[in-house]
C-alpha positions in Angstrom: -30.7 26.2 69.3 -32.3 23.7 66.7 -29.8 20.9 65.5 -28.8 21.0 62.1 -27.4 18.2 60.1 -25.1 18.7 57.0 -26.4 17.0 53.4 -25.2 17.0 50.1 -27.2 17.2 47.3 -27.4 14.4 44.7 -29.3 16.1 42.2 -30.5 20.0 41.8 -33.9 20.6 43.8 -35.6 24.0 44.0 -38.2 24.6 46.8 -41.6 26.7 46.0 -44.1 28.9 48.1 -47.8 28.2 47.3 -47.4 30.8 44.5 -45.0 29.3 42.6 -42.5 31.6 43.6 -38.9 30.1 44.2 -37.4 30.3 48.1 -34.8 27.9 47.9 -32.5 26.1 45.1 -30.3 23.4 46.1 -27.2 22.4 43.6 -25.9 19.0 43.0 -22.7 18.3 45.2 -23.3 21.4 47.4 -23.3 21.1 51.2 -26.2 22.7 52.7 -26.7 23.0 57.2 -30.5 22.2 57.5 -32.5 21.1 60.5 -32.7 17.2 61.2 -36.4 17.3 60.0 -35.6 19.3 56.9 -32.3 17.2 56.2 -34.0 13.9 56.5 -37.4 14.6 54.4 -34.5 15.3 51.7 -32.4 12.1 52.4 -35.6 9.8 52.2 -36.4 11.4 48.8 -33.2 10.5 47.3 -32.2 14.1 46.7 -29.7 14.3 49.7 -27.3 12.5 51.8 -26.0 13.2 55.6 -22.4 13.7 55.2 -21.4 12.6 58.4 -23.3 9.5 58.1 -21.3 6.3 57.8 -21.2 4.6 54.3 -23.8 1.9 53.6 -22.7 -1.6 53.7 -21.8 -3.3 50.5 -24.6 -5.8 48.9 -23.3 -9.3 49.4 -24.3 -10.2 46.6 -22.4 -7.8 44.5 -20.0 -6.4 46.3 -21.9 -3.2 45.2 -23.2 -0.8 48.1 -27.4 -0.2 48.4 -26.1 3.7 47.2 -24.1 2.5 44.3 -26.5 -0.3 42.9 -29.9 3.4 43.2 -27.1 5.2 41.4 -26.2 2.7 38.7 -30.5 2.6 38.1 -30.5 6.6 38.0 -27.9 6.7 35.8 -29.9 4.4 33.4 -33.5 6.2 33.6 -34.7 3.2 35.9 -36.3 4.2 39.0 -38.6 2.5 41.6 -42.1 3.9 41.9 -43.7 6.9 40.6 -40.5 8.7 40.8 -39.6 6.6 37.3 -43.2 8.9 35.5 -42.2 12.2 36.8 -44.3 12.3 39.7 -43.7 12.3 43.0 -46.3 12.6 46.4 -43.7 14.6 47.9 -43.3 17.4 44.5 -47.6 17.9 45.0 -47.3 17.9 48.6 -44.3 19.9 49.2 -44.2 22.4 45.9 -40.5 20.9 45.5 -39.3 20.3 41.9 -36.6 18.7 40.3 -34.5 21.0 38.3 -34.5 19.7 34.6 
């Protein structure tokens, strides 16, 4: 039996074959059962986090978590990287898209 490991989605996500035709769609604040290798490409992207994981220290400095402080720049249009001009090594590579 493969393991699984249980995320939950951060933000809508929809998964396409080489055609462009849609095979999955993942909705914000759903809980989706994926395998580990599945799970984690998500959770490194930002899209996902493991539910079972235990909470992120908070920043000493602000007495703001890692998790809160990426949050509080989402929710302001900043971002880190190529993420921040709608493009994204793992979208090109993957054929997964953020749902607008």
């Amino acid at each position: 039996m493969d393991a699984k490991k249980t995320v939950e989605f951060t933000q809508d996500r929809v998964v396409e074959d080489a055609d462009g035709t849609v095979v999955k769609r993942f909705k914000t604040g759903k809980r989706y059962d994926l395998p580990v290798a599945s799970a984690d490409r998500w959770i490194r992207r930002g899209a996902a986090f493991d539910v079972d994981a235990p909470p992120e220290p908070a920043d000493e400095g602000t007495g703001e978590s890692a998790d809160d402080e990426a949050a509080g720049k989402a929710a302001h249009g900043k971002s880190a990287g190529k993420a921040a001009h709608g493009k994204s090594a793992g979208k090109a590579a993957h054929g997964n898209k953020k749902v607008p």
